[in-house]
C-alpha positions as a Python dict, from the first residue, in 0.01 Angstrom:
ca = {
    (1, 'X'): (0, 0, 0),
    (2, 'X'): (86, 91, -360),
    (3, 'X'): (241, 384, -188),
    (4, 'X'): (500, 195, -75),
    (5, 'X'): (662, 98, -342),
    (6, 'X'): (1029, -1, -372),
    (7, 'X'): (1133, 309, -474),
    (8, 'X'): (959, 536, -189),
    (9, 'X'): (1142, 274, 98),
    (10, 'X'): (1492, 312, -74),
    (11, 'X'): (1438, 703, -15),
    (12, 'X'): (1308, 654, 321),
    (13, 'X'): (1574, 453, 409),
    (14, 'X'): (1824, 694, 262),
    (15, 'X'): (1667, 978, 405),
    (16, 'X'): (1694, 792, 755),
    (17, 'X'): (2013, 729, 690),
    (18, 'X'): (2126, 1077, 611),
    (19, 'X'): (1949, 1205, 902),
    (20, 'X'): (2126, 893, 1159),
    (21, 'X'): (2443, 1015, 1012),
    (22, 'X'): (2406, 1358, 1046),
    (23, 'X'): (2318, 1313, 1405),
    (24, 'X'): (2607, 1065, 1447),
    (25, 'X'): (2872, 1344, 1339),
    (26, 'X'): (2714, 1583, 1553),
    (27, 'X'): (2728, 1361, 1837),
    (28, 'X'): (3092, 1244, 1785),
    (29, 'X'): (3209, 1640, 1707),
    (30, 'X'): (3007, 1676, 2089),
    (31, 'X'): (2736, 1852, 1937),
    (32, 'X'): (2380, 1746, 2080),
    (33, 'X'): (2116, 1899, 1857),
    (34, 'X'): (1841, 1889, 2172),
    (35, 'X'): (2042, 2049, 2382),
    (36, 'X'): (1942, 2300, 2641),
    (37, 'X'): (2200, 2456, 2710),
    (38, 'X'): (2235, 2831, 2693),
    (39, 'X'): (2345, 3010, 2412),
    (40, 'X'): (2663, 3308, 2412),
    (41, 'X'): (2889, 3507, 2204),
    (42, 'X'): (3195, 3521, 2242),
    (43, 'X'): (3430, 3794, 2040),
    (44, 'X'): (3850, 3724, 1905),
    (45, 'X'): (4030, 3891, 1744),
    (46, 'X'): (4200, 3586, 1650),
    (47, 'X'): (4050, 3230, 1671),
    (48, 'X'): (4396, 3091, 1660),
    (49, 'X'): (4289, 2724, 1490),
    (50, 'X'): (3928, 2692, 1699),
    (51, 'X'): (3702, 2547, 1556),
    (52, 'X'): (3343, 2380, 1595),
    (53, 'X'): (3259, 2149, 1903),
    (54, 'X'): (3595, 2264, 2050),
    (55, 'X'): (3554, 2267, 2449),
    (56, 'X'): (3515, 2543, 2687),
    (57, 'X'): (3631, 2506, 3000),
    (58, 'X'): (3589, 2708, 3385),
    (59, 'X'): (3830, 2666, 3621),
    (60, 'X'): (3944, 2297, 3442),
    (61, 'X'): (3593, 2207, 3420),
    (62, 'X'): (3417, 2159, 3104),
    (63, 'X'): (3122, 2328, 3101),
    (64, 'X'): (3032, 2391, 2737),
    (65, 'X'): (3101, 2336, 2332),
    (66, 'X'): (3152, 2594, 2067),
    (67, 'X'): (2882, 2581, 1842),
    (68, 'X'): (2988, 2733, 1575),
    (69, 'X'): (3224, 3075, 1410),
    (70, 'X'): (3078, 3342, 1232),
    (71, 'X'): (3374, 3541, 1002),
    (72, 'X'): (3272, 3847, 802),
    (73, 'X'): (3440, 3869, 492),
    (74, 'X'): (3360, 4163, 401),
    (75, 'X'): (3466, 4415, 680),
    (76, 'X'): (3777, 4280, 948),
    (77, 'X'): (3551, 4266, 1238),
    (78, 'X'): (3609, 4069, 1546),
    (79, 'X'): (3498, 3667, 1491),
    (80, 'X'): (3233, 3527, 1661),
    (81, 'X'): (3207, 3252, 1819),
    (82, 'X'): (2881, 3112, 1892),
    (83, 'X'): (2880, 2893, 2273),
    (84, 'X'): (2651, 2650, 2400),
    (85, 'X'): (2752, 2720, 2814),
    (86, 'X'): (2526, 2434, 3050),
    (87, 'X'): (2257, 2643, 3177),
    (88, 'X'): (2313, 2581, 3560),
    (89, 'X'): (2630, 2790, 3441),
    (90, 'X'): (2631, 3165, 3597),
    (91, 'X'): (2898, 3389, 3431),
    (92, 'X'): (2967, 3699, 3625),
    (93, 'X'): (2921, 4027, 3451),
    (94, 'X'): (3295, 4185, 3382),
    (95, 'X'): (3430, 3758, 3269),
    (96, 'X'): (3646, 3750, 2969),
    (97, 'X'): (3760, 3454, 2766),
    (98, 'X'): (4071, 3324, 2607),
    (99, 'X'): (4187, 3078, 2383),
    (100, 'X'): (4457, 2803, 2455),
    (101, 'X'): (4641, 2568, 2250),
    (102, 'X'): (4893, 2290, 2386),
    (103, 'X'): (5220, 2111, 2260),
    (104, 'X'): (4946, 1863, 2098),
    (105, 'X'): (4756, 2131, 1882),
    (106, 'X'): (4456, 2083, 2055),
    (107, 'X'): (4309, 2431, 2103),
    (108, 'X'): (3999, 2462, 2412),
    (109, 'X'): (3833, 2775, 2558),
    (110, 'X'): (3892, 2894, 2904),
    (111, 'X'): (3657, 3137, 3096),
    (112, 'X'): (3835, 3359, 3323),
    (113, 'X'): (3544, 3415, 3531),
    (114, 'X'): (3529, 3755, 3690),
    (115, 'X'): (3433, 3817, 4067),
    (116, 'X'): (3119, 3994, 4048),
    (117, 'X'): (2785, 3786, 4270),
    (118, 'X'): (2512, 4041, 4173),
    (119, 'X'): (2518, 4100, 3778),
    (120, 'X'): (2583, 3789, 3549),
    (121, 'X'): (2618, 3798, 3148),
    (122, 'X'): (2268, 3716, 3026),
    (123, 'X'): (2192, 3426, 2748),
    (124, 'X'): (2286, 3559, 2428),
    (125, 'X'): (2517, 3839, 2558),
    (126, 'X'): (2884, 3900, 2412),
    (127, 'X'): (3190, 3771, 2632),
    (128, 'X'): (3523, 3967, 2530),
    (129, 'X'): (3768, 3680, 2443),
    (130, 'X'): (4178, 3676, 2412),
    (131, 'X'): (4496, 3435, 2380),
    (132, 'X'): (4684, 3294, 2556),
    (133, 'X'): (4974, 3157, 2356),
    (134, 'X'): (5089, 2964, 2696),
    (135, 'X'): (5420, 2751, 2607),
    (136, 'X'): (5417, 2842, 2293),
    (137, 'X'): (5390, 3168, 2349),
    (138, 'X'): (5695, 3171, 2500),
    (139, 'X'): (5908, 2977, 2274),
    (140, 'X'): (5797, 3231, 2067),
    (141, 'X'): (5938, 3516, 2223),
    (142, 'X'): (6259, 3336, 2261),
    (143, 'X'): (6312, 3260, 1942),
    (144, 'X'): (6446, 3628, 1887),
    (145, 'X'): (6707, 3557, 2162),
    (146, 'X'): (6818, 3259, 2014),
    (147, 'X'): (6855, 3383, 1687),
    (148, 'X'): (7100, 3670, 1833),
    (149, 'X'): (7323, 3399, 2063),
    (150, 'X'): (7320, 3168, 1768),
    (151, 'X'): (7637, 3411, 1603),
    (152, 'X'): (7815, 3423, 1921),
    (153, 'X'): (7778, 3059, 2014),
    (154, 'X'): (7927, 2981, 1660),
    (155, 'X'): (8248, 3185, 1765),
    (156, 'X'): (8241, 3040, 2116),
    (157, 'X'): (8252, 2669, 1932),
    (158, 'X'): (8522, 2772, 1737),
    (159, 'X'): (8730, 2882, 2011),
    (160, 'X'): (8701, 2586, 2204),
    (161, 'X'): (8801, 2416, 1890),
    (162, 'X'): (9094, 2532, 1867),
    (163, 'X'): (9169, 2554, 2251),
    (164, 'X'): (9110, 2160, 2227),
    (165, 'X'): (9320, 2102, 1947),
    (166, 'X'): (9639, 2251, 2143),
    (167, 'X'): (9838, 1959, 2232),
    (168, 'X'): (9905, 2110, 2575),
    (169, 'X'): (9553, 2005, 2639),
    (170, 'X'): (9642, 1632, 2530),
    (171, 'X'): (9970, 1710, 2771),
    (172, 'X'): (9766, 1843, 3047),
    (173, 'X'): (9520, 1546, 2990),
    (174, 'X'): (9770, 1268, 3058),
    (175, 'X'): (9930, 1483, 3328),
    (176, 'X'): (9585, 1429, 3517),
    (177, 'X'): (9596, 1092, 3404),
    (178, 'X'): (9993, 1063, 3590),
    (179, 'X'): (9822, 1242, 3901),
    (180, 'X'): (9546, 1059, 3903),
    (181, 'X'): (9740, 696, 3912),
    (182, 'X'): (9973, 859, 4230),
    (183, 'X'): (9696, 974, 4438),
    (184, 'X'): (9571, 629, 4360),
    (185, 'X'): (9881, 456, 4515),
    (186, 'X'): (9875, 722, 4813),
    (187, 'X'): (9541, 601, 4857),
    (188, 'X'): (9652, 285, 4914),
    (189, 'X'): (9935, 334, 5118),
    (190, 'X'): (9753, 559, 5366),
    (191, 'X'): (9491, 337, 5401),
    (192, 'X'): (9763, 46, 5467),
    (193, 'X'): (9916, 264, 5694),
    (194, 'X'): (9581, 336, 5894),
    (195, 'X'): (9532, -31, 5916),
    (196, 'X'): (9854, -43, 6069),
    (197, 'X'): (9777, 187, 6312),
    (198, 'X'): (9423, 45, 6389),
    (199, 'X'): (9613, -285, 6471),
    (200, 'X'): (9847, -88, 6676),
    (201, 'X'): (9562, 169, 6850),
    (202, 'X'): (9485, -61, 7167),
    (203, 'X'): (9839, -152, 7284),
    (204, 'X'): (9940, 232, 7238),
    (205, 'X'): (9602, 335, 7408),
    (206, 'X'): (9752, 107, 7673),
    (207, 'X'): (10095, 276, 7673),
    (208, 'X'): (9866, 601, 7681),
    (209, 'X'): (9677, 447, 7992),
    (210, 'X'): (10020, 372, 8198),
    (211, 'X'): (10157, 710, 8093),
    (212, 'X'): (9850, 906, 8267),
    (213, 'X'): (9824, 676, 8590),
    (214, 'X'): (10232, 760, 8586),
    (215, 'X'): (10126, 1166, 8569),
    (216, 'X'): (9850, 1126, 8839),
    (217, 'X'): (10085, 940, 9083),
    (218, 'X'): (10353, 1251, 8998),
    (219, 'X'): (10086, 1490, 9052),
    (220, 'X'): (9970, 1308, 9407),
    (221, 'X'): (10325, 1311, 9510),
    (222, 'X'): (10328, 1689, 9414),
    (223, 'X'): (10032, 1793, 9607),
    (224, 'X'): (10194, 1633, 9896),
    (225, 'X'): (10482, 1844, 9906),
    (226, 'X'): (10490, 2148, 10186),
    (227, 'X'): (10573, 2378, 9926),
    (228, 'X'): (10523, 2654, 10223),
    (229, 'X'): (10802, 2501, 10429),
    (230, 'X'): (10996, 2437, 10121),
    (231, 'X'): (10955, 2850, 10015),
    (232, 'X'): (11054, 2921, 10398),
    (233, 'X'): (11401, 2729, 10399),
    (234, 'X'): (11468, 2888, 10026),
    (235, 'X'): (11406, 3186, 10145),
    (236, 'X'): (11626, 3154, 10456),
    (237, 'X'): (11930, 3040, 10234),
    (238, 'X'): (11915, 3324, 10031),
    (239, 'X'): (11878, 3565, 10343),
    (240, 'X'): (12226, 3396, 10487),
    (241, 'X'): (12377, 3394, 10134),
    (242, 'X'): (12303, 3757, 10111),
    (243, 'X'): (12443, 3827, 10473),
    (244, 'X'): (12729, 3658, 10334),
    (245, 'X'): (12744, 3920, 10044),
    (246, 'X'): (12726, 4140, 10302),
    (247, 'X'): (13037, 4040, 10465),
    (248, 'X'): (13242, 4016, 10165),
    (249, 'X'): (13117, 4372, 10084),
    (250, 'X'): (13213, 4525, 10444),
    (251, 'X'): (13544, 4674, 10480),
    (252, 'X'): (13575, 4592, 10840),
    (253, 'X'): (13522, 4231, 10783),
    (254, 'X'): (13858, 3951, 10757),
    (255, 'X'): (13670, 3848, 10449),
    (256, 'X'): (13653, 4195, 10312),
    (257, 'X'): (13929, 4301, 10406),
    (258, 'X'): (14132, 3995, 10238),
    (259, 'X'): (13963, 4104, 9946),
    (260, 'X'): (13966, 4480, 9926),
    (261, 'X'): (14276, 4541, 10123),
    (262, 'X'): (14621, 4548, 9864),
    (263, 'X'): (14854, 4583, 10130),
    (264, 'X'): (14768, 4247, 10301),
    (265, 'X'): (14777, 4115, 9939),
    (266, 'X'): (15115, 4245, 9928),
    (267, 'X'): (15205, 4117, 10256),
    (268, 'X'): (15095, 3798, 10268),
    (269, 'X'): (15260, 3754, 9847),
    (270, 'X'): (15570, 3850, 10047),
    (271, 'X'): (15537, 3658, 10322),
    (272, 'X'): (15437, 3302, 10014),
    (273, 'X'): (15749, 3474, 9869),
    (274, 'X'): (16005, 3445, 10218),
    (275, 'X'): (15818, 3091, 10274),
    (276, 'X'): (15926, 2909, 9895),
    (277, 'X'): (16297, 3102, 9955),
    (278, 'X'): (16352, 2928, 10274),
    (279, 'X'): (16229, 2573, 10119),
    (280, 'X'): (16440, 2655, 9828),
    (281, 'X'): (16756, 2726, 10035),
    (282, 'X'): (16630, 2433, 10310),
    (283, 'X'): (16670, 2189, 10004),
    (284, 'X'): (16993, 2313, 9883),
    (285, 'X'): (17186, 2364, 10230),
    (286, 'X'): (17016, 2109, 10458),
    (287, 'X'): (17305, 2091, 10711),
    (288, 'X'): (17257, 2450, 10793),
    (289, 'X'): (16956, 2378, 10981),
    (290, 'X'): (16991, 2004, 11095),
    (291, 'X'): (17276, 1847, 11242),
    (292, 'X'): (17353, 1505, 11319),
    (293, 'X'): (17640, 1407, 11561),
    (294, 'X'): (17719, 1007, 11638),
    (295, 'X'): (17889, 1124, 11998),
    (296, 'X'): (17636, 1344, 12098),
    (297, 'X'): (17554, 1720, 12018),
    (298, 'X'): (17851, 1996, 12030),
    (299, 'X'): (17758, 2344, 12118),
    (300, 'X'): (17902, 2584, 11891),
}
């Protein structure tokens, strides 16, 4: 046991220790040194922040770690990454990768797995990779847009600005205020007048109810009415009014010959004429036509 000294267990112990911790890290980055799983390649252009024991995902499933990234410094080649896939995992030939970052910063893998169920990408077989800037991406390309409505946003500001510094705004303002405050007050009186008229509805639906019985009695006594034998006595009046017209028309008649006939108008405005002469000299000369005798009438 002089082996063992106290010097040869504080080495094993540190070596033990070193090897617990590097085992540790590896577990906690996800890295499992006995691992079976299969081994790939896949190519960027740019690794966009990935780095070691960063997940790879298909279709939102993890199904694999990234090992680790081989850069060449001395010629700009693609970057390799180096990816430990499970090996129940079949990758159709033609897939493709890409890499994904969110809001967070985390950056993953994604296989876009290609529709191909007769070749697959062998173990230790290059998978072309991409990005896909996602969100970001697109904040990105709007940040040239911005930047060109930022001058004419300036000048819009400004002109509202001014436009709300006008004091016909303040004018307009309290006019709204004055409108507002009346429509209030109409408010109210409409709906006072409504409840008047709510308290008043069932003694004029009443009114409303005598008013139609009145019409249908009208209209009973109207469908009672012979209107036939009422057309039939109009229409004899108007036949013995217009045999009347008739008459008054015909020369041959008294009636239209009275009225079409100027020498009987002459004669009988002679004849009025003779009649008021003789009252006129009757009143003025009486004794010439009566006489009056107390011993009895003398013959002349």
């Amino acid at each position: 046991m002089k082996y063992f000294t106290k010097e040869v267990k504080i080495a094993i112990v540190a070596i033990v220790g070193l090897v617990v911790l590097f085992l540790g890290m590896n577990f906690l980055k996800g890295l499992d040194l006995f691992s079976t799983d299969n081994r790939y390649y896949i190519s960027f252009r740019d690794i966009s922040g990935l780095s070691s024991s960063s997940p790879i995902y298909a279709d939102g499933y993890k199904v694999g770690v990234v090992r680790g990234i081989v850069y060449d410094y001395s010629q700009s080649k693609d970057i390799i990454v180096e990816a430990d896939i499970n090996k129940d995992m079949r990758i159709p030939k033609g897939s493709s990768a890409e890499i994904v970052s969110d809001l967070m910063g985390n950056v993953k893998v994604n296989l876009l797995l290609a529709s191909n169920p007769r070749e697959r990408v062998n173990p230790g077989e290059t998978i072309v990779g991409g990005i896909n800037d996602g969100a970001m991406g697109q904040m990105k390309d709007l940040i040239p847009v911005v930047q060109d409505m930022l001058p004419k946003l300036d000048s819009i500001l400004a002109s509202v600005n001014l436009l709300l510094q006008d004091p016909a705004i303040a004018n307009s303002l309290h006019n709204v205020e004055t409108v507002t405050g009346n429509l209030t007050v109409s408010t109210r009186r409409l709906n006072t007048l409504l409840g008047t008229l709510n308290s008043r509805m069932p003694g004029l639906l009443a009114k409303a109810d005598g008013v139609m019985d009145n019409a249908q009695v009208v209209t009973s006594n109207l469908s009672k009415v012979d209107v036939e034998g009422t057309m039939s006595k109009v229409n004899a009046t108007l036949d013995n009014v217009q045999a009347f017209t008739d008459q008054l028309n015909n020369n041959t008649g008294s009636l239209g010959l009275l009225m079409r006939d100027p020498n009987l108008y002459y004669n009988l405005n002679a004849t009025v004429k003779s009649a008021d002469s003789l009252l006129i000299d009757l009143k003025s000369h009486p004794k010439r036509y009566v006489h009056f005798s107390v011993f009895g009438r003398k013959d002349k």
